[in-house]
N, C-alpha and C positions, 0 to 999 in steps of 0.2 A: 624478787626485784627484777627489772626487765632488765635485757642488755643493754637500750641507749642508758639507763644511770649508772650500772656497772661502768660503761665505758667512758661516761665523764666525769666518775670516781675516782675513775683510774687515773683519768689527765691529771684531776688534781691533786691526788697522791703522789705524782708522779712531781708535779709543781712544789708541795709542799715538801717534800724531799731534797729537791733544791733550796728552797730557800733555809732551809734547815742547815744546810750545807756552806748557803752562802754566810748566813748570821754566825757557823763557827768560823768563819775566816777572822782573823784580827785585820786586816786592809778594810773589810767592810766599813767599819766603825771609824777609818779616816773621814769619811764622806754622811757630813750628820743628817742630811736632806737624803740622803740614800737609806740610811738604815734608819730613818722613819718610817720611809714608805713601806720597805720591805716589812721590817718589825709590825706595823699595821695590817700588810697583807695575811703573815705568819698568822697570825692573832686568829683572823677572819676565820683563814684553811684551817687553822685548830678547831673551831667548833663542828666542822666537816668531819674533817677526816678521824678523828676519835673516836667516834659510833661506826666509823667505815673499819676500821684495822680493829674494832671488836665485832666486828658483823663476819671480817674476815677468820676472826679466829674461832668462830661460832662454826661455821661454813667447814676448814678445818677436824675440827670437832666433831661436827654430823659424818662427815667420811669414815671419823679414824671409830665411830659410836656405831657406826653402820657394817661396818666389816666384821662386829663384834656379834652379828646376827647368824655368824654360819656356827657360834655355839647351838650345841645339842641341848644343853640342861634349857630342860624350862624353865626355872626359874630367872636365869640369866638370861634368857630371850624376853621375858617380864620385863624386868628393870631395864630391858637394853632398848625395848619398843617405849617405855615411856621417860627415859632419856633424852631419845629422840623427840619426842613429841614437846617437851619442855625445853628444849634448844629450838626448835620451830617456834616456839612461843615468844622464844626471847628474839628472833631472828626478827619474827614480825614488828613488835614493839621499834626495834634499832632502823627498819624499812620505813615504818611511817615516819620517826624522826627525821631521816635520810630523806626521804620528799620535801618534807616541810620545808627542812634545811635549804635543798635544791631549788625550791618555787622563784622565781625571779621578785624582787625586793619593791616595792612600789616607796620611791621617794620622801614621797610625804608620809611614811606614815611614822616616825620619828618628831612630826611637827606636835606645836600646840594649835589646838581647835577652836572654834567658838561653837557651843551646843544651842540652836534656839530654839524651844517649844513653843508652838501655840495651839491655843481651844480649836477643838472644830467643833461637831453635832452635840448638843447635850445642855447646850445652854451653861447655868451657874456650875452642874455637877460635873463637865469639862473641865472647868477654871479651876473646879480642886483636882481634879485628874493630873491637869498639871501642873499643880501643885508637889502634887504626890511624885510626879515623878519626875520633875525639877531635884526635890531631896534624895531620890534615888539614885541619879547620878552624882551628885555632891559625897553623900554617906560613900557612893562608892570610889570618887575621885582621891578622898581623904584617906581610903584604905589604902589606896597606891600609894600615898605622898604626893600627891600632883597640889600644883596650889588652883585656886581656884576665884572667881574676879565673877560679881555679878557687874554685866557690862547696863542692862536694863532690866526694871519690871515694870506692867502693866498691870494693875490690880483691878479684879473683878467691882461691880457697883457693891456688892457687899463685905468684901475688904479678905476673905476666906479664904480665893483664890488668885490665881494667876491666868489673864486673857492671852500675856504672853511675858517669857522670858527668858534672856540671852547669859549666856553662861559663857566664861574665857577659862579652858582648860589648860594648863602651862605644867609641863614634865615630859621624862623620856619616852616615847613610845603613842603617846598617848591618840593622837588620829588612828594610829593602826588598831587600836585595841575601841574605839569608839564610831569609827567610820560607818561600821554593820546598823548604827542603831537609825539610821535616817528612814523616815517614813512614817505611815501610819501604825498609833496604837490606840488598842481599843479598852477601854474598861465596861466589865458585869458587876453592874453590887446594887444593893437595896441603899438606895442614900437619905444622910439623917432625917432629912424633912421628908420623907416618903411615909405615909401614917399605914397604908396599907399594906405594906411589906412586898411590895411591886418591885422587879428587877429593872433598873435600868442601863444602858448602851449609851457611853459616852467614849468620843473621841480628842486625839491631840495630836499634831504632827511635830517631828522628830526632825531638824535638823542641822548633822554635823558638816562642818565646813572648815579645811586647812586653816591654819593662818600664813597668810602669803609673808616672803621677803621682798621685801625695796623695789628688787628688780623684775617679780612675777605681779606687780600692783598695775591692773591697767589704765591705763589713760584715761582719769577721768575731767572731763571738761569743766572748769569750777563755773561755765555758763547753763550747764546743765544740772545744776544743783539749788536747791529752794531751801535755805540752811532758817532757821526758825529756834530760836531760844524760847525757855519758859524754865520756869519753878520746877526743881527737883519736887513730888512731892508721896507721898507714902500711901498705906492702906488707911481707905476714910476721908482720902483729900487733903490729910495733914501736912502741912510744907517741915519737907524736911531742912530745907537752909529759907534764909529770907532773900534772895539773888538769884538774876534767871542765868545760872549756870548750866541746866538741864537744857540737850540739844536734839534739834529732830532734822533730819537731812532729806529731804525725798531726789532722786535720782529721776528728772522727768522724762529721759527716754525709755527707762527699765519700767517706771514707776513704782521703785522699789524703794519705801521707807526705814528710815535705821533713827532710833532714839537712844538715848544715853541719860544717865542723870545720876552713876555713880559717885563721879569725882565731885566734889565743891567748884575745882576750877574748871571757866566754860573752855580753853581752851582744849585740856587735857580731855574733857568726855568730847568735843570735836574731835580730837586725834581718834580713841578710839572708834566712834562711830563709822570714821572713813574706812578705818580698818575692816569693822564687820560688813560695810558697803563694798568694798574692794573682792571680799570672800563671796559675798551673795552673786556681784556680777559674774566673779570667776565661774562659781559653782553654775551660774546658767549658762555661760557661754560652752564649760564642759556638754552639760546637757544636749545645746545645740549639732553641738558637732558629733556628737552620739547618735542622735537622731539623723542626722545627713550620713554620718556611715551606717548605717541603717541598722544599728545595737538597739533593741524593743528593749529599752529600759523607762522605769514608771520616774517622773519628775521629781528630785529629789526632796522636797515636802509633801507629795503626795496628794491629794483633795482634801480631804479630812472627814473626807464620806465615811457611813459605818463599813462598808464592803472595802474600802479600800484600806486595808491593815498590815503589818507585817507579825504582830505582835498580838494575844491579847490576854491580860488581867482580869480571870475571874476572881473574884474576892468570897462568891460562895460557896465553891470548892477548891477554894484555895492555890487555885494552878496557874501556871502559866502558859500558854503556848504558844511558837517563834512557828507560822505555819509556813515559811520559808523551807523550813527544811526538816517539816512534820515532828517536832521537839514537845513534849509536855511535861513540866516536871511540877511538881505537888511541892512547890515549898516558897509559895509566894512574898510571907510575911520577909524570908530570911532573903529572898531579891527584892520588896518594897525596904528593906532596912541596908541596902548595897552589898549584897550578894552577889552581882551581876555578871562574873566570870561563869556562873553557872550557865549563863547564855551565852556569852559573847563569845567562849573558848569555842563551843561548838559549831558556832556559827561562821567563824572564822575558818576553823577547820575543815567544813564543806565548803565555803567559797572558795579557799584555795586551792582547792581539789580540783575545783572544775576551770579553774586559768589556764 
């Protein structure tokens, strides 16, 4: 562990000490807005500093393990060398915790999301692409407990798949554990109508997007908007209700369109649409000013070219691989059925690495 986290372990050890100090005081507890805040901070520093005062006593331990080295008997020099070495083992594990811990905290990622996928190259075996992995997130949002709100779908001319479809993710954490998946992914498989047993390369883009509060919503002009009702209606053209409650928004300076047609009431899938409108402007306006500080980051839906990928699903050999951060793991079926901490942890844990 270098010395700057050493030594801003120490400030907060040092802090948590106090406040330790201060919550056994009985005056504290006159003052109920005071020992909120404190009691809230305490909380925080406990998840710190517990891996620090055992990292410390590790540390300790290697000293008093290591003096044990000026024994003669070899077999005591044995045991005393791989002592040592499984106290460095455990030293390490409590270090990366200790990083992670330390990484400065990015705001939103406590929010709920909207996830929207759509088709890119591939034609109909796209639409089940994303199809496929529409469920993938769902299978995996339900494993969390998160709830989960189809906001739209757009069904393919043959009813199988999905051209495009918006997902409202609502639970704790959840932008931070989903944020990584924006961008291109690719699928390999022989699809069912393929007679020759030909591989094909289809694509779909990925993207998550905060959900803003009240006050982060930008100013949209309701002159600037070309709001359009029609018919909720299903796979096949079926109407789902008899009333054009089903709403489409286009944004004509963005020209960026949002549809809805969950709710039966038109006004309620209004609210929502603005919402997912409000996220798309954000998410571009981010983009923007990325690019003017001059961060070489790819647009967060990506092209939906086959070259431009983050991710891609072989279904022949059954792997995965996140070429982000060179990942391949062999167990596709059990991430197409929400698995998906088997990506996301790692992926998470490189990105944060390099902030």
């Amino acid at each position: 562990m270098n010395s700057y986290m050493i030594k801003k372990l120490n400030l907060l050890y040092k802090r948590y000490n106090y406040l330790t100090n201060k919550l056994s005081d009985y005056k504290t507890y006159n003052n109920h807005d005071s020992l909120r805040n404190l009691s809230t901070e305490y909380s925080k520093l406990s998840n710190i500093i517990k891996p620090f005062i055992e990292w410390n006593k590790l540390k300790l331990d290697l000293i008093n393990t290591k003096s044990l080295l000026k024994e003669k008997d070899k077999d005591i020099h044995s045991m005393v060398l791989e002592d040592i070495q499984n106290i460095h083992i455990k030293q390490k594990k409590l270090e990366k915790i200790l990083y992670k811990l330390l990484l400065p905290k990015n705001k939103k990622d406590n929010r709920n999301c909207f996830v929207e996928i759509k088709s890119g190259s591939g034609g109909n075996e796209a639409s089940i692409f994303v199809k496929n992995i529409s469920r993938m997130y769902i299978r995996y949002a339900e494993s969390k407990k998160w709830k989960i709100e189809i906001i739209h779908i757009n069904y393919n001319e043959y009813g199988n798949g999905f051209k495009e479809i918006i997902l409202k993710i609502s639970g704790i954490g959840v932008y931070g554990k989903l944020k990584f998946e924006s961008g291109g992914h690719r699928v390999q498989r022989v699809p069912e109508t393929e007679s020759q047993g030909r591989v094909h390369t289809s694509t779909c883009t990925v993207a998550v997007m905060p959900e803003l509060s009240k006050i982060e919503m930008p100013e949209i002009n309701i002159q600037d908007l070309k709001i359009d009702t029609f018919r909720s209606s299903g796979a096949g053209g079926q109407h789902v209700n008899t009333t054009d409650s089903a709403i489409r928004i286009t944004h004509i300076p963005t020209k960026i369109v949002v549809e809805c047609q969950d709710e039966r009431s038109q006004h309620k899938n209004k609210a929502k649409a603005l919402s997912v409108l409000a996220a798309r402007i954000n998410s571009m306006e981010i983009e923007k000013k990325n690019k003017e500080n001059a961060f070489k980051k790819k647009i967060l839906l990506g092209t939906g070219e086959r070259s431009d990928r983050n991710r891609t699903y072989n279904f022949i050999q059954k792997r995965v691989t996140d070429h982000r951060i060179n990942l391949t793991i062999y167990k596709l079926n059990e991430i197409m059925d929400g698995n998906l901490d088997l990506l996301i942890k790692p992926i998470i844990y490189k990105k944060s690495n390099k902030l």
